[in-house]
C-alpha positions as CSV (number, residue, x, y, z in Angstrom):
1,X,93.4,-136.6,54.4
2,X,96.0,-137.2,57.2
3,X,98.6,-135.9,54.8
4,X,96.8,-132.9,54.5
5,X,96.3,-131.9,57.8
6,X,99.8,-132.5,58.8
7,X,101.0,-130.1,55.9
8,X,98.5,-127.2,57.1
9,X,99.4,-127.7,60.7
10,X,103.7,-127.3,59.7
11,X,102.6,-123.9,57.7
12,X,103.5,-121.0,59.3
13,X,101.3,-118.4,59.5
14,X,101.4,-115.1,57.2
15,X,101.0,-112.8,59.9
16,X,102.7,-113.0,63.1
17,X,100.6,-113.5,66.1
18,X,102.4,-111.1,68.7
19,X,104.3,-108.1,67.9
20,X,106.2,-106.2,70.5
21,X,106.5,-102.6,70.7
22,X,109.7,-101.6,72.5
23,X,110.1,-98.3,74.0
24,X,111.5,-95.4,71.5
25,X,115.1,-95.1,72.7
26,X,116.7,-91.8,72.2
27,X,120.0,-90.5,71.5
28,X,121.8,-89.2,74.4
29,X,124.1,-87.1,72.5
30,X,121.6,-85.2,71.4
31,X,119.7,-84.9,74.6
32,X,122.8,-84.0,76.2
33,X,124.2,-81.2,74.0
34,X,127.5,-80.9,76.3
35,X,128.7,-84.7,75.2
36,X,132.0,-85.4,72.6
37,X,132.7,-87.9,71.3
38,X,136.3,-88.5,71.9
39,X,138.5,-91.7,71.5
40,X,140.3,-91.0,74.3
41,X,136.6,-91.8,76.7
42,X,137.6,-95.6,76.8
43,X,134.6,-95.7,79.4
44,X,131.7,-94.0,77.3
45,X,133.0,-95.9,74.0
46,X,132.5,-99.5,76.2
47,X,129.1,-99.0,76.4
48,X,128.2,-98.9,72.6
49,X,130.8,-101.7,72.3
50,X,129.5,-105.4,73.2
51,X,131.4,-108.0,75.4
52,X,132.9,-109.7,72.9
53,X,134.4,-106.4,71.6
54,X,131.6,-106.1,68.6
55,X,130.1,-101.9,67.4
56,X,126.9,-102.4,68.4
57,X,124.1,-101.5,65.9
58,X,122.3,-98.1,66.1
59,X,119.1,-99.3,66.6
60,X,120.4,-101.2,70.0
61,X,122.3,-98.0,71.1
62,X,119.3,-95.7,70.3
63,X,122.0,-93.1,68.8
64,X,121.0,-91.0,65.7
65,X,122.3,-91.6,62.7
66,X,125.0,-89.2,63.0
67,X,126.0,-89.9,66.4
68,X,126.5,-93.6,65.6
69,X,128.5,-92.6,62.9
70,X,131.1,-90.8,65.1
71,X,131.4,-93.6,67.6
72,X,131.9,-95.9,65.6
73,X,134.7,-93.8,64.2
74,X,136.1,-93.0,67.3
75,X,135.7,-97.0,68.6
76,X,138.1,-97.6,65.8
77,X,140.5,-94.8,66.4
78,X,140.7,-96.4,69.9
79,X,141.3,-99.7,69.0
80,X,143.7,-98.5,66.4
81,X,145.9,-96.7,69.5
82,X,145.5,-99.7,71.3
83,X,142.8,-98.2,73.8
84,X,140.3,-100.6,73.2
85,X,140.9,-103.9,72.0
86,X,139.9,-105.5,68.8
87,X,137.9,-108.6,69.8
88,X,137.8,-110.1,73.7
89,X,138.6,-114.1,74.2
């Protein structure tokens, strides 16, 4: 019986007992019709880049689809040029 009991109280539950709904981020390139993406803006490309040097992921960012796609293209044209580094220590 005590055997039982334990097992039951280790199960985890099927559903999960608090979701949280974030706000819906947008994508600023498309809010902002004027912005391009160039590799040469070392300053714009840091802030879809993390501290330890990693892309970060679209759904962090709030970018669209095709917006992420061109900074992460121009992140690695940077680093490639030696604008931005590869990884940070």
């Amino acid at each position: 019986m005590a055997r039982d009991r334990d097992r039951d109280r280790n199960r985890k539950s099927t559903k999960p007992a608090f979701q949280r709904k974030g706000k819906k981020k947008y994508c600023q390139f498309c809010a902002d019709g004027n912005k391009y993406i160039d590799y040469k803006d070392v300053s714009l490309l840091r802030k879809f880049m993390s501290d330890r040097g990693k892309i970060r992921a679209r759904r962090v960012t709030g970018n669209c689809t095709r917006h992420q796609r061109k900074v992460a293209t121009a992140i690695k044209s940077a680093r490639e040029v030696a604008l931005l580094p590869y990884s940070s220590r």
